[in-house]
N, C-alpha and C positions, 0 to 999 in steps of 0.2 A: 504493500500500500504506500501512498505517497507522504513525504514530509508534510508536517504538519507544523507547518513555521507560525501561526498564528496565535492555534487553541492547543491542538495535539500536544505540544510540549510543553507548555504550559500546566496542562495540567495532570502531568504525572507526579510531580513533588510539587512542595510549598518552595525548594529552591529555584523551582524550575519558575515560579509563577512571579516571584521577586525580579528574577533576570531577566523578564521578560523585554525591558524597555530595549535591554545589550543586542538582542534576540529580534521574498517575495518572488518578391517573388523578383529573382535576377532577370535582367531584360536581356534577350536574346540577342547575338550580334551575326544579323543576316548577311551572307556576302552580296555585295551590293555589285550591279549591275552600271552599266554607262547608261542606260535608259531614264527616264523623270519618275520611276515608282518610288512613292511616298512612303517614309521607314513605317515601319509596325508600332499599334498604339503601346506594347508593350516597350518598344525598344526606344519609344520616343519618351513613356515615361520615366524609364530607368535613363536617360538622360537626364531628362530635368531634375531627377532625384541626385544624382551625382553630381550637378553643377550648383547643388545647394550646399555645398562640403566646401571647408570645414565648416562644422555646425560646435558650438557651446552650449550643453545643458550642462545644469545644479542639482543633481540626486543627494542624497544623504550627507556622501563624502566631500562634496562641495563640486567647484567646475570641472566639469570635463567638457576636452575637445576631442572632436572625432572628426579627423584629418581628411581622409575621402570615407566614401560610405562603406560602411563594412561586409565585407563577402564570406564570413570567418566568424560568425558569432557565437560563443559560448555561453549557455543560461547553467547559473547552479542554482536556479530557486523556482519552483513550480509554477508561481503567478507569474514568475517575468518571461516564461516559457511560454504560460497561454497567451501575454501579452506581445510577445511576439510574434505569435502566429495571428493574430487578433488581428494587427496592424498593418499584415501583409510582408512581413520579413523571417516568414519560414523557412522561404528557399536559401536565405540566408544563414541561417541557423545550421554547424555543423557538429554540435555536440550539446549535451544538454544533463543535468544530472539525475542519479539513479532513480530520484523521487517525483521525476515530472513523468506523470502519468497518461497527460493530457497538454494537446490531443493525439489521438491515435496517428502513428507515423512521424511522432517528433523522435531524433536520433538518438534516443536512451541510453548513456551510456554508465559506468562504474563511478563516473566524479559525485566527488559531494560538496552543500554549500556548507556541511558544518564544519568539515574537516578538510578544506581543499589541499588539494597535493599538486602546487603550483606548475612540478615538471610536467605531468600528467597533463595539466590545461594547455599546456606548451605546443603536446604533441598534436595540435590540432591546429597551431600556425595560428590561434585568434586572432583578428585585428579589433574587437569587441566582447569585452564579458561583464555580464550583467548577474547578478548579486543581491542578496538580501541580508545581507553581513558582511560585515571585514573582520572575517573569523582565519588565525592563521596569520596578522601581517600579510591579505590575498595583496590588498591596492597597493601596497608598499611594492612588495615584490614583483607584481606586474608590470608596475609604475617603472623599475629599471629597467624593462625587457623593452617600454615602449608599448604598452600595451594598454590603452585607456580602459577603466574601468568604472561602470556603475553599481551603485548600492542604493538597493530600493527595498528598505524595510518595510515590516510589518505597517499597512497602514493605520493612520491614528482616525481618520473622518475617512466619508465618501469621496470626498474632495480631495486627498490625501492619494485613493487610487484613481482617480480620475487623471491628477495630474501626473502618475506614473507613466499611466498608459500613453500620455501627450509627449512624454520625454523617452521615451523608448519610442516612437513612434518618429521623432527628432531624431534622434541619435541615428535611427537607423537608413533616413532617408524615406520613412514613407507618415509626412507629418498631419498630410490631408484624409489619409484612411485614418491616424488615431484619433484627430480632430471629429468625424463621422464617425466609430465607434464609441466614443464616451459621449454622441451627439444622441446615440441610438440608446446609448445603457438607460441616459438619461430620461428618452421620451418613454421607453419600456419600463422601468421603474415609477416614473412617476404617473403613469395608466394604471399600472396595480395597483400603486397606495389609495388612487381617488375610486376607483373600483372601492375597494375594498374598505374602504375610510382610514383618518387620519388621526379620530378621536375616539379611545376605548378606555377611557379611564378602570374601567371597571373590570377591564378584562385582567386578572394578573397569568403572569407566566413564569414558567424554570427554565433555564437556559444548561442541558447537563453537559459539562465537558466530557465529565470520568465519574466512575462511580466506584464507591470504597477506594478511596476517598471518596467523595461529592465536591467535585469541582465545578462552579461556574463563573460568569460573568456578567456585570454590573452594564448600567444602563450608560458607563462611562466607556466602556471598552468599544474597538469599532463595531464587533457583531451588536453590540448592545445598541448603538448608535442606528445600524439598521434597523431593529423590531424598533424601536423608540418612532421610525414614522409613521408607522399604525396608532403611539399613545397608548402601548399598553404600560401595563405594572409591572415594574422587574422585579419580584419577592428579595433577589440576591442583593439590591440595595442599600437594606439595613444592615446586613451583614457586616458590608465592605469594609475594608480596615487601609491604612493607608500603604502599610505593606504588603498589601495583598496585589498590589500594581493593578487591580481592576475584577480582581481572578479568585474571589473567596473561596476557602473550604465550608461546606453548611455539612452539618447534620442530617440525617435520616428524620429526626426530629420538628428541625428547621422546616423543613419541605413540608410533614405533613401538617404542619399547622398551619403556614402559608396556605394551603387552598388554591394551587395556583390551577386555574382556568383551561391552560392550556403548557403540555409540556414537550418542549421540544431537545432531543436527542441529538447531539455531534459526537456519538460515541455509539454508535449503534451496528455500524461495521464490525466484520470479527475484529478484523485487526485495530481496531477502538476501543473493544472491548465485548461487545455484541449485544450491546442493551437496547433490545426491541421493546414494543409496547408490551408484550406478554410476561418479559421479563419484568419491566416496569409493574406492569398489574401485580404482581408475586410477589412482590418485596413486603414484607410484615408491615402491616399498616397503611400501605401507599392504596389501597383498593376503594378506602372513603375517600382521595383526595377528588376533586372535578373534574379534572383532566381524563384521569381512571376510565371512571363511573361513565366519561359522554365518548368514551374513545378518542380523545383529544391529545395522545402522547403521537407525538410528530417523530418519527424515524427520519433525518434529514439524509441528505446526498453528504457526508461526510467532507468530500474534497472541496465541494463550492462550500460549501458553509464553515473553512479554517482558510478560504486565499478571502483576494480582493482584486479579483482581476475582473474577466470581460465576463464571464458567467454569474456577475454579482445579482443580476434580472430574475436569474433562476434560483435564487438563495429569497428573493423578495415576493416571487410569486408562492414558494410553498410555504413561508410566513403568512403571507397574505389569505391562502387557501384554508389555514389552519385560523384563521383570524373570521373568517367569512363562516366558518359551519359553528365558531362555539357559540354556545349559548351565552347569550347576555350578561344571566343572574345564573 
């Protein structure tokens, strides 16, 4: 199963939850004839995309320049993988790390973002690798080889991966696809929320990372930050502690006196743990809670609901979905 740079790590220990802040198509060249045949729209746009080089974006680690457009790009971080396929610079894309899953036929290979082994990223000749950490001394040591590099952490807002998607979409030479993907997340997202409404005061919800422990997240965290535009109740709220970086341990307890309305699962996969609703129903005591009782325990897609990339629409429609059938009161 894929890295879980978000929620997944997060919430296997309380160290893990502290650290979390530390803790994301080539244009063909035709042989051209003596004749007036007019180049191909691909090969005319991978020009205009190359005579926009060098380009300057600010990711985490601060400015990078990306000298021509890159033919050679390395993803070690799952969202910056979908993000780049998202944007239209797959075919660019020639390695990627073990935990990017998605999408199907991105180049899989042994690298990782948490432990990179900078010879290894070498042997792929990168002239671009993108990052959701600088774990390893990565930017440093690339940085001599001549090797610009971005870091695109965990997002903190929506806004947060919107603007990752615009600078990878920069960087890469295809700035008007990422501009029209976060155009689109945008109008799809904001059709569900009015769909579905924007005010539920009364609905509360669990957000479960892991269970034994009971890991969740606060109406502060970015997942929190998406259910928050439905206006439900985050139960984990009260909890929150300032060390907890957003990520409380609750009680068995905690939960069933909350009464929470609706409960939603990011741990529901084996490799999560494999807490389905039926498991949910089973747990001593949780069978009075609301959520129980109306079938309202949400098994999520596990991978969209711990990135922030271009599949964020699909993490807001099955919130949405789950928002729409519960009961009121």
């Amino acid at each position: 199963m894929a890295q879980r740079p978000l929620v997944r790590s997060v919430a296997t220990a309380a160290a893990a939850i502290a650290a979390l802040a530390a803790v994301a198509g080539c244009g063909s060249s035709g042989s051209g004839t003596s004749g007036s045949a007019a180049p191909s729209a691909s090969t005319g746009a991978s020009s205009a995309a190359a005579a926009a080089f060098p380009v300057t974006v600010t990711p985490s680690n601060g400015k990078v320049t990306v000298k021509d457009q890159p033919k050679h790009i390395v993803s070690l971080s799952p969202t910056a993988t979908e993000d780049l396929y998202a944007v239209g610079a797959g075919s660019q894309v020639v390695a990627v790390d073990s935990t990017s899953d998605y999408p199907k036929g991105a180049p899989v290979t042994s690298l990782s973002g948490l432990t990179p082994n900078v010879e290894a990223i070498v042997k792929y000749s990168p002239d671009l690798v993108v990052a959701s950490q600088d774990s390893g001394g990565l930017v440093a040591s690339l940085r001599k080889l001549g090797v610009p590099v971005m870091i695109e952490p965990a997002a903190a807002t929506l806004d947060d991966a919107y603007t990752q998607i615009e600078q990878i979409g920069q960087a890469t030479g295809h700035a008007d696809k990422a501009a029209a993907t976060v155009a689109g997340m945008k109008t799809q997202i904001a059709a569900t929320v009015a769909k579905a409404g924007a005010a539920h005061p009364n609905l509360g919800y669990y957000w479960e990372l892991s269970a034994n422990p009971y890991y969740s997240a606060t109406s502060k965290t970015f997942v929190g930050q998406v259910v928050s535009l439905f206006g439900l109740k985050n139960i984990a709220d009260a909890a929150d502690k300032a060390a907890d970086g957003g990520y409380p341990q609750l009680s068995a307890e905690y939960v069933v006196k909350a009464q929470p309305q609706i409960i939603f699962l990011g741990d529901n996969e084996a490799a999560d743990g494999g807490q389905s609703p039926a498991v949910v129903a089973a747990r001593p005591g949780w069978s009075g809670i609301p959520a129980v009782k109306n079938s309202q325990v949400v098994g999520l897609n596990d991978d969209v609901a711990s990135r922030w990339g271009p599949r964020l629409p699909e993490l807001v429609a099955e919130i949405a979905a789950a928002v729409e059938k519960a009961p009121t009161k």
